[in-house]
C-alpha positions, -999 to +999 in steps of 0.1 A: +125+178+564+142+197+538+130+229+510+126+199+486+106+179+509+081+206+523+079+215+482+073+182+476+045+174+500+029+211+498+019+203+458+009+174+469-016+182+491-026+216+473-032+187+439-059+164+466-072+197+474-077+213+442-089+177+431-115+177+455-131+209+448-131+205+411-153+171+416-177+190+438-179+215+418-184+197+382-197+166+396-200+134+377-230+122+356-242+091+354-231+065+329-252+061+301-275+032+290-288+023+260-326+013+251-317-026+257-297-019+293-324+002+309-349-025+296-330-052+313-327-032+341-366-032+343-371-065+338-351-079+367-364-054+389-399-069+380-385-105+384-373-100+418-404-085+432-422-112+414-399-136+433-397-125+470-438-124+465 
């Protein structure tokens, strides 16, 4: 493989790293519901224990 190659390739894997670490370290949160969503959410929960009863 070349300079240009090895270059290439090196920033690559030094992005996936740096990637990585940045999402473990910040995380990501969970998406946000509204009032209606997480009622919905509730309800079908309730609905599906009510059924397999």
């Amino acid at each position: 493989m070349t300079l240009i190659g090895y270059l290439f390739w090196g920033i690559c894997l030094v992005a996936v790293i740096f990637t990585f670490f940045i999402e473990k370290k910040l995380g990501t949160t969970p998406p946000y519901k509204t009032e209606h969503q997480t009622l919905y959410d509730e309800m079908t929960k309730i609905d599906r224990t009510l059924v397999q009863n």
